[in-house]
SEVO-743124 format. One line per field, with one value per atom (N, C-alpha, C): atom name; residue in one letter; residue number from 0; x, z, y. Coordinates in pm, whole numbers, always signed. Example, Ala and Ser with C-alpha at 12.3 -4.5 7.8 and 13.67 -1.06 7.14 Angstrom:
site (N:CA:C:N:CA:C)
code (A:A:A:S:S:S)
pos (0:0:0:1:1:1)
px (+1319:+1230:+1320:+1285:+1367:+1290)
pz (+780:+780:+780:+708:+714:+787)
py (-569:-450:-330:-225:-106:+3)
***
This chain:
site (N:CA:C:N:CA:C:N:CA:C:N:CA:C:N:CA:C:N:CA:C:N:CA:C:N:CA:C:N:CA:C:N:CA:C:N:CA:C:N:CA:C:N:CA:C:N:CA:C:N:CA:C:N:CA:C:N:CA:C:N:CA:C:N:CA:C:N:CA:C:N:CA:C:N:CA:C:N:CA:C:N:CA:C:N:CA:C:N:CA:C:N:CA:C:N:CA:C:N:CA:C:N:CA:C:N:CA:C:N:CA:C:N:CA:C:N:CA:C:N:CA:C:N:CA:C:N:CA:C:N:CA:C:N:CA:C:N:CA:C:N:CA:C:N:CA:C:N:CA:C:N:CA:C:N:CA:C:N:CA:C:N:CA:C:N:CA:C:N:CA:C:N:CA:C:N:CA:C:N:CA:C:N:CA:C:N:CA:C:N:CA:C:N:CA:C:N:CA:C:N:CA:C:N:CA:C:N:CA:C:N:CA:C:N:CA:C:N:CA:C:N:CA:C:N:CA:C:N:CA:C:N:CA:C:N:CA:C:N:CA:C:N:CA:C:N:CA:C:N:CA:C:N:CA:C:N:CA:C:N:CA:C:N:CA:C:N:CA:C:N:CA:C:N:CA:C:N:CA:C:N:CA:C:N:CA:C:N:CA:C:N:CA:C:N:CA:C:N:CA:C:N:CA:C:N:CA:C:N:CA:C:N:CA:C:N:CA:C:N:CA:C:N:CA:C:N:CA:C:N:CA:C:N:CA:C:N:CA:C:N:CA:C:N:CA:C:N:CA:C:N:CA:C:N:CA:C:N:CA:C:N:CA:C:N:CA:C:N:CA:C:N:CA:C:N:CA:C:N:CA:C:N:CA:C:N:CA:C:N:CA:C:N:CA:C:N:CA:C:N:CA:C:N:CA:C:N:CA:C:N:CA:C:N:CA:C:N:CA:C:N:CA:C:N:CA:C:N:CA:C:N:CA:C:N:CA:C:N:CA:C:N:CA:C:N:CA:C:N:CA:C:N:CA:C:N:CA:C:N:CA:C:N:CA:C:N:CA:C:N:CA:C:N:CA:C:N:CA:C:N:CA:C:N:CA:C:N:CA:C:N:CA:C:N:CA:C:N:CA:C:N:CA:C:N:CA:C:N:CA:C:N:CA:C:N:CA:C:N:CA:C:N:CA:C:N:CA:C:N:CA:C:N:CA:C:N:CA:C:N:CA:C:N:CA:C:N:CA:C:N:CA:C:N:CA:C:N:CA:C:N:CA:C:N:CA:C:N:CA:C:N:CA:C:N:CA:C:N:CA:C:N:CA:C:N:CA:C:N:CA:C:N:CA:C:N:CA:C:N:CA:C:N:CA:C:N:CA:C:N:CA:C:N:CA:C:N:CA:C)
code (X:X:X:X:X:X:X:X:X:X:X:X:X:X:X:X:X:X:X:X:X:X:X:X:X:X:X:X:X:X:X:X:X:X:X:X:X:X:X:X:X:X:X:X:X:X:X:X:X:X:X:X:X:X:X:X:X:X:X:X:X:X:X:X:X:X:X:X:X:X:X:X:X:X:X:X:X:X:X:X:X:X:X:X:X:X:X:X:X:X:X:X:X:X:X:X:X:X:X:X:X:X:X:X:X:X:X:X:X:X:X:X:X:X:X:X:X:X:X:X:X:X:X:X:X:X:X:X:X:X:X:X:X:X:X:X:X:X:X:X:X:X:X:X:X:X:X:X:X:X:X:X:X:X:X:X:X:X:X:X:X:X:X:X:X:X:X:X:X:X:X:X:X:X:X:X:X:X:X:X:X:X:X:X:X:X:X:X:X:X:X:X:X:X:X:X:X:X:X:X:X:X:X:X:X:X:X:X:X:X:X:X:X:X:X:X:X:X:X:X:X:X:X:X:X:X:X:X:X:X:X:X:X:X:X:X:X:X:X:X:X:X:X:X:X:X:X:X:X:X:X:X:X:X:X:X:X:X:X:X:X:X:X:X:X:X:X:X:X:X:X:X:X:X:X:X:X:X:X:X:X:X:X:X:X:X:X:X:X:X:X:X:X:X:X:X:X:X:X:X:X:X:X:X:X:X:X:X:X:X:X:X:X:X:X:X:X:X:X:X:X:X:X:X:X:X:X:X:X:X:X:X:X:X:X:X:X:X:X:X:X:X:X:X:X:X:X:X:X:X:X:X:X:X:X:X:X:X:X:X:X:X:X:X:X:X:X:X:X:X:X:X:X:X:X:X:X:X:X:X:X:X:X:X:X:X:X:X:X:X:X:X:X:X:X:X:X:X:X:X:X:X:X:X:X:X:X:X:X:X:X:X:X:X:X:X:X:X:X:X:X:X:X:X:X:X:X:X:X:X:X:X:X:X:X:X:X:X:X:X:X:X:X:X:X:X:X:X:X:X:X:X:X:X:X:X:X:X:X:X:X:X:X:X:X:X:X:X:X:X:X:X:X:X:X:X:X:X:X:X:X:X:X:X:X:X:X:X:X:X:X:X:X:X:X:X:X:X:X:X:X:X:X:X:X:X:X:X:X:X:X:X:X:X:X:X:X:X:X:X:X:X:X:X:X:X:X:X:X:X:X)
pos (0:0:0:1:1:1:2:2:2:3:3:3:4:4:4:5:5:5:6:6:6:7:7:7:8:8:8:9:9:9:10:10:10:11:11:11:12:12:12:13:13:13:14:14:14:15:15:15:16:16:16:17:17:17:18:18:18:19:19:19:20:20:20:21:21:21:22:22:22:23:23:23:24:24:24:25:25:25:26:26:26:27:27:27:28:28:28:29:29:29:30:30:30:31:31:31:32:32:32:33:33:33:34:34:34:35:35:35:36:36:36:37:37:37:38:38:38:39:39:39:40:40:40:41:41:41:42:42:42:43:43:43:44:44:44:45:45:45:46:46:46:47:47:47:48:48:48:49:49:49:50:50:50:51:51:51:52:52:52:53:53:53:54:54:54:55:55:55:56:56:56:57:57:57:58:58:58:59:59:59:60:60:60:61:61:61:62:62:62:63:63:63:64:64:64:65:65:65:66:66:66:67:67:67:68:68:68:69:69:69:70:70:70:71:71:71:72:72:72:73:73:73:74:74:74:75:75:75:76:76:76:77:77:77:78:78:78:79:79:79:80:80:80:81:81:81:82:82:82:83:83:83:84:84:84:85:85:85:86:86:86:87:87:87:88:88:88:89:89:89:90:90:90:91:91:91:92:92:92:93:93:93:94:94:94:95:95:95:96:96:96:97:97:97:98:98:98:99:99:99:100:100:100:101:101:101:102:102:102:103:103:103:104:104:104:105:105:105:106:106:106:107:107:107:108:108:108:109:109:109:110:110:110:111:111:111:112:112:112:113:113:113:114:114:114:115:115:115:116:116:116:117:117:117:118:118:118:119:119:119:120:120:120:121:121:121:122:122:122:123:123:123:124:124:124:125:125:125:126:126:126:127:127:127:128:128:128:129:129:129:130:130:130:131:131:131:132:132:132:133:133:133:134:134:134:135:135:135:136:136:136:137:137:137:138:138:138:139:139:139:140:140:140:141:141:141:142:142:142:143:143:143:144:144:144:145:145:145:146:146:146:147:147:147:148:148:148:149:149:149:150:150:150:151:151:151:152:152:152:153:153:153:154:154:154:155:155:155:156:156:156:157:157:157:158:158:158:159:159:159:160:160:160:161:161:161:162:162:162:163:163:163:164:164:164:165:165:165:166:166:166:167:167:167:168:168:168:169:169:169:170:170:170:171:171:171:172:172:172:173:173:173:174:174:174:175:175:175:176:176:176)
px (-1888:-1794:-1853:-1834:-1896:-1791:-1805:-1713:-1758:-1834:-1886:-1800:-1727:-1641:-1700:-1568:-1564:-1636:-1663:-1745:-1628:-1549:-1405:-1376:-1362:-1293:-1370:-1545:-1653:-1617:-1658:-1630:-1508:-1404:-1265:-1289:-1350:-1364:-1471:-1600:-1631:-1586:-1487:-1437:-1302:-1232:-1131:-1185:-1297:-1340:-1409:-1477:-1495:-1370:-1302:-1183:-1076:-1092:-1082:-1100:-1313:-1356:-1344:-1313:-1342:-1179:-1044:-974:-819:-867:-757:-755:-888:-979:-884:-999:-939:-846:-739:-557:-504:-518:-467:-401:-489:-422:-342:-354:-231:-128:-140:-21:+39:-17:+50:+123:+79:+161:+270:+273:+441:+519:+468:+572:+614:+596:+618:+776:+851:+969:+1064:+984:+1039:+956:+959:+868:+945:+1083:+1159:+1115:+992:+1014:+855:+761:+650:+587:+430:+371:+282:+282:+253:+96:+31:-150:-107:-16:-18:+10:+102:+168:+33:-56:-195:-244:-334:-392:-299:-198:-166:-132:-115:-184:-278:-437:-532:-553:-492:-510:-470:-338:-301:-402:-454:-557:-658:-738:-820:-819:-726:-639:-707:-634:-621:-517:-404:-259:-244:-151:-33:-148:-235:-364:-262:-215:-119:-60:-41:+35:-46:-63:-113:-135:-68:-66:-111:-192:-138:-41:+2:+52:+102:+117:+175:+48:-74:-178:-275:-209:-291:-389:-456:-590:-559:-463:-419:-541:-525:-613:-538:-599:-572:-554:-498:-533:-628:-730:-915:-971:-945:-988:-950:-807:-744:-785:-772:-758:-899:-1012:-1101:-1060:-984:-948:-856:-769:-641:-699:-830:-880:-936:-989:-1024:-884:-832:-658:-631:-660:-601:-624:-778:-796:-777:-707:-576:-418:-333:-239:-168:-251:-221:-256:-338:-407:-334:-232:-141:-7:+8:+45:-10:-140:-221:-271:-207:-209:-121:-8:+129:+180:+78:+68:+129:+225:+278:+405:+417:+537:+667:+793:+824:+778:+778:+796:+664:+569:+472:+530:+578:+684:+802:+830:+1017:+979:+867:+835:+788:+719:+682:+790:+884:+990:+1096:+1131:+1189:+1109:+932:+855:+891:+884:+923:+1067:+1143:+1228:+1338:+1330:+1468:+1464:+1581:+1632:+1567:+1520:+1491:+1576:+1678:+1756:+1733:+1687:+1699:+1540:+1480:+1295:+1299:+1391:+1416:+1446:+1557:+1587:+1538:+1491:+1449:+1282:+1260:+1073:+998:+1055:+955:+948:+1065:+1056:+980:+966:+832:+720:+670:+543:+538:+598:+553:+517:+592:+574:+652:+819:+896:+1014:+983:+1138:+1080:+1118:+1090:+1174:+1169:+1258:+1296:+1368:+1405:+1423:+1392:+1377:+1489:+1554:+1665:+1637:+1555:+1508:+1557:+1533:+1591:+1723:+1770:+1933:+1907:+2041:+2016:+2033:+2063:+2003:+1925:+1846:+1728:+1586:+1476:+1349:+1345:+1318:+1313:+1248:+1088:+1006:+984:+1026:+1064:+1155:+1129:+1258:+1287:+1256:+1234:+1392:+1411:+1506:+1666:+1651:+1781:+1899:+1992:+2178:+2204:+2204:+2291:+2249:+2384:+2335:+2416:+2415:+2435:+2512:+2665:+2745:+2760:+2759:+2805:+2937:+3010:+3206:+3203:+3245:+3243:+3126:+3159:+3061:+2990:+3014:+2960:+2913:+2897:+2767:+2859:+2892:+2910:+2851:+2787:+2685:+2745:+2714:+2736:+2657:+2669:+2556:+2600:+2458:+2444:+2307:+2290:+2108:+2139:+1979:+1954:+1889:+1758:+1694:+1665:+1692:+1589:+1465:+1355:+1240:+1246:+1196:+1152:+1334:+1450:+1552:+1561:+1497:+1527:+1519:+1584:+1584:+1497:+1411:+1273:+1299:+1175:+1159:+1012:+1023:+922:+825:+739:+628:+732)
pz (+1964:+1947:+1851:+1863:+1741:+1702:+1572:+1454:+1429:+1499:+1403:+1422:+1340:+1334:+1412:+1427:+1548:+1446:+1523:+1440:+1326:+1413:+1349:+1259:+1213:+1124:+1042:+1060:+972:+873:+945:+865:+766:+827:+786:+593:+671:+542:+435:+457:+375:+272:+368:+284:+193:+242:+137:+15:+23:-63:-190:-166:-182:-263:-191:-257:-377:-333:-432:-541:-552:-684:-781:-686:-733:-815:-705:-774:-762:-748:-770:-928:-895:-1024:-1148:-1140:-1277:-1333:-1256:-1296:-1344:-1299:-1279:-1472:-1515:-1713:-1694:-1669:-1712:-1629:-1508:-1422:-1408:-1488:-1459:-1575:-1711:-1827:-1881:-1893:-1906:-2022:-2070:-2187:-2109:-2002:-1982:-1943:-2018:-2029:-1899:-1802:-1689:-1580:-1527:-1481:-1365:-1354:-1221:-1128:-1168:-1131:-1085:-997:-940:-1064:-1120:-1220:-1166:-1242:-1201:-1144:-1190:-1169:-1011:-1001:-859:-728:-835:-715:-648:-750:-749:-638:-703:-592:-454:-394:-283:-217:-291:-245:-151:-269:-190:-106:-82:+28:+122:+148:+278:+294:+173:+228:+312:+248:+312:+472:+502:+635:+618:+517:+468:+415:+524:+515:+635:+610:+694:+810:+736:+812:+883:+869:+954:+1065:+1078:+1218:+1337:+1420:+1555:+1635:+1639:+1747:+1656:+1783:+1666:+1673:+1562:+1532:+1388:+1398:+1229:+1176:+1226:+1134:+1158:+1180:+1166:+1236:+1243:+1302:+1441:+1428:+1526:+1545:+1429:+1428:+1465:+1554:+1564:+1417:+1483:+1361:+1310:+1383:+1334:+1322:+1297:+1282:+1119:+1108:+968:+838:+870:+818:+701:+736:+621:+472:+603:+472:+427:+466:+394:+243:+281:+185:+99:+91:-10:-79:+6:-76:-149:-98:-198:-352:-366:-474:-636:-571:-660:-627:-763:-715:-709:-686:-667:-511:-466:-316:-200:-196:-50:-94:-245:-239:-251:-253:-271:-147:-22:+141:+198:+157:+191:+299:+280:+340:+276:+196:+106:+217:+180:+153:+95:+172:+326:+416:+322:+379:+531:+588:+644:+785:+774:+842:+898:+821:+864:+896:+901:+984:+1091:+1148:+1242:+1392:+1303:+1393:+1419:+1317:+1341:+1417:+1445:+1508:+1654:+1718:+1812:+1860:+1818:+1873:+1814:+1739:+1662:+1767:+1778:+1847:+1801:+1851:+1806:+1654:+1662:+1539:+1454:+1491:+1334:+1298:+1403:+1398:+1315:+1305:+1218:+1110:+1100:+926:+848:+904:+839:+848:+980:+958:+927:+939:+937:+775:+679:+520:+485:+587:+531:+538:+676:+712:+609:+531:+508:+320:+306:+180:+103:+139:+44:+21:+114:+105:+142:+54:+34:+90:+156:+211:+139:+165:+113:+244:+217:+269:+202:+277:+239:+322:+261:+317:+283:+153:+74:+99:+147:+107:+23:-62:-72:+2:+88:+170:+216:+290:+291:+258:+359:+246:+257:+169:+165:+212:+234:+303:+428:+486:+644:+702:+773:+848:+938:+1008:+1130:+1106:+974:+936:+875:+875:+830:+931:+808:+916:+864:+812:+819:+987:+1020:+1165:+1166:+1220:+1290:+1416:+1433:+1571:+1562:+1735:+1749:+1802:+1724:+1776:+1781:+1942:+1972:+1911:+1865:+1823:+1698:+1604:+1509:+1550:+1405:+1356:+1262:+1274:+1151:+1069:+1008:+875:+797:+894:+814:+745:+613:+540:+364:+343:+177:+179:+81:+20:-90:-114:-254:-350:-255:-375:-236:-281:-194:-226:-183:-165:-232:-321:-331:-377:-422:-437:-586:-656:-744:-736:-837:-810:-840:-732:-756:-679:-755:-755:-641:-553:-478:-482:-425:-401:-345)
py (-3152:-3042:-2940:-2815:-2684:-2621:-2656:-2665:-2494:-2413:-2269:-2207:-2154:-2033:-1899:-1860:-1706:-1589:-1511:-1414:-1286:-1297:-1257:-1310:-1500:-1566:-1547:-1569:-1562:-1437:-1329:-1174:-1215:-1252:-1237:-1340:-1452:-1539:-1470:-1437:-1332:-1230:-1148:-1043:-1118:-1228:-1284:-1336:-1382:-1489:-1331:-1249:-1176:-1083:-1078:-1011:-1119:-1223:-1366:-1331:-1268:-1299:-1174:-1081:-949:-909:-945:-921:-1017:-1133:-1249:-1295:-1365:-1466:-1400:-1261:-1185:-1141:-1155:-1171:-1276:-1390:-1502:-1548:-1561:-1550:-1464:-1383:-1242:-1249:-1241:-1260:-1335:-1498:-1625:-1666:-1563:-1584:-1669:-1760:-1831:-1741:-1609:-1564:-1475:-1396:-1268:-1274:-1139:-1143:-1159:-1082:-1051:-1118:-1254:-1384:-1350:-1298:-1264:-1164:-1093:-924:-978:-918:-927:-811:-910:-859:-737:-595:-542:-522:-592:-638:-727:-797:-829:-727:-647:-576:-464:-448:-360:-449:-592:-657:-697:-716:-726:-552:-435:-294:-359:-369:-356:-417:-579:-658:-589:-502:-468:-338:-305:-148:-137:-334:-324:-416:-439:-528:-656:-722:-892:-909:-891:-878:-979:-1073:-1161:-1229:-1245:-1309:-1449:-1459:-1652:-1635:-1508:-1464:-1502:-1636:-1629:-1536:-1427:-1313:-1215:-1070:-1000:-865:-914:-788:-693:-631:-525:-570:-494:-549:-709:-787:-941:-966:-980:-1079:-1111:-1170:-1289:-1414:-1519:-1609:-1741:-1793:-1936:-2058:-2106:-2240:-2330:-2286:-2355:-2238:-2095:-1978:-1949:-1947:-1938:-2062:-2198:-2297:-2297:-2240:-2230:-2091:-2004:-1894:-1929:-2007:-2081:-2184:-2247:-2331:-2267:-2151:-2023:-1942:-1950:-1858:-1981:-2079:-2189:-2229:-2167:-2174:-2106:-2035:-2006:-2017:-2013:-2023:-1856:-1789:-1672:-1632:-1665:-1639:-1597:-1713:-1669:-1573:-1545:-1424:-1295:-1288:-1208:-1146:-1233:-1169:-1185:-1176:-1231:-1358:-1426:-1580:-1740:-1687:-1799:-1838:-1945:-2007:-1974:-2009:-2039:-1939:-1815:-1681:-1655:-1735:-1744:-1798:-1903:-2000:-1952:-1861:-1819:-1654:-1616:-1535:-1504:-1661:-1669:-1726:-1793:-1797:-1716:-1625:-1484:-1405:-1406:-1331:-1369:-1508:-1555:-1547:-1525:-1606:-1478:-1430:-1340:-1193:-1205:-1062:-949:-845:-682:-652:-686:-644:-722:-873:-941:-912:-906:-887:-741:-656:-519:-530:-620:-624:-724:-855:-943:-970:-939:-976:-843:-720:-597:-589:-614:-638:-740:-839:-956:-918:-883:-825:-757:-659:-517:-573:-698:-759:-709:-670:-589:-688:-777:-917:-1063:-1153:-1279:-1358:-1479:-1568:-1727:-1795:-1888:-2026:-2126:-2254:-2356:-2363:-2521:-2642:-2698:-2833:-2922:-2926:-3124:-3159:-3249:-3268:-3445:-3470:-3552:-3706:-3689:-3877:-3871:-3804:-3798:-3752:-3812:-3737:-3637:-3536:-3439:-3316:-3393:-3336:-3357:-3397:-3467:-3379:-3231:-3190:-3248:-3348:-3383:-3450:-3543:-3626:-3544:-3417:-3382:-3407:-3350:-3425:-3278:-3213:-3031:-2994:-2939:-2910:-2787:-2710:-2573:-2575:-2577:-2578:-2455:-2433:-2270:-2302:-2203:-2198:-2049:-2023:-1902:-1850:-1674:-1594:-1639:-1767:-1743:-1901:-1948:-2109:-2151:-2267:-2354:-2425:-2420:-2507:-2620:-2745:-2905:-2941:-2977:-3032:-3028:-3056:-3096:-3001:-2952:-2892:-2916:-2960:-3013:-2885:-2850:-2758:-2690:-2503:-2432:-2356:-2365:-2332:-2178:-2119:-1958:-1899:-1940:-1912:-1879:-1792:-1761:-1590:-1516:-1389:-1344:-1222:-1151:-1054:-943:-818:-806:-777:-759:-645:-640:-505:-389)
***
């Protein structure tokens, strides 16, 4: 089997890793501060480096398809630049590829109506709105969606929401780009 990356992913991993050293690395003390008063509000040295990520199109690199910009990389295309964003804990916000927000855009990309694909994924893509994940409940594991009991009935026009959540994912208040 040949494991060589596409000439696309190659380039692509280049210029991240590159942009990594040039202007992730050198934030990371400052932006990760545990004193800074306002830890709620996106630091302004980030809000600079994810600018330039989308300037120089190393924006929402996770999107399979493409579009608003992305690559459209497969999942043995992405998975090495994913292991380079990783090495900080700044990285996958530094291309707007974090968590949940990566995930819950890709199924709003699929699957969400024109209108919700308007108000809810075009503010992700664009990196101006953050999303939230309710996974854990407590009887079960937590990291296992496969195993949850909250379920979603539709009655008439609307959904009913059965359940327990324990902790949600990214639910604290923030100030975006």
């Amino acid at each position: 089997m040949d494991f060589s990356l596409s000439p696309k992913s190659e380039d692509l991993l280049k210029r991240v890793s590159s942009f990594m050293d040039e202007n992730v690395y050198p934030v990371e003390k400052e932006v990760l501060a545990p004193e800074r008063a306002d830890a709620h509000e996106e630091h302004p040295r980030m809000k600079d480096v994810r600018a330039k990520a989308k300037a120089q199109n190393l924006w929402n690199l996770f999107l399979p398809k493409e579009r608003i910009g992305s690559p459209g990389l497969n999942n043995y295309e992405y998975a090495p630049i994913c292991e380079v964003m990783g090495r900080s804990p700044l990285g996958a916000r530094a291309f707007n590829c974090m968590a949940p927000d990566t995930g819950n855009m890709e199924i709003v990309s699929e699957f969400g109506t024109p209108d919700q694909r308007k108000k809810w994924l075009e503010p992700c893509l664009e990196g101006t709105m953050r999303t939230c994940f309710s996974m854990t409940e407590p009887d079960t594991a937590g990291s296992d969606p496969t195993l949850l009991k909250t379920r979603a009935v539709r009655e008439g026009d609307y959904y009913v929401i059965n359940g327990h959540k324990w902790f949600t994912s990214n639910a604290i208040p923030r100030v975006s780009t």
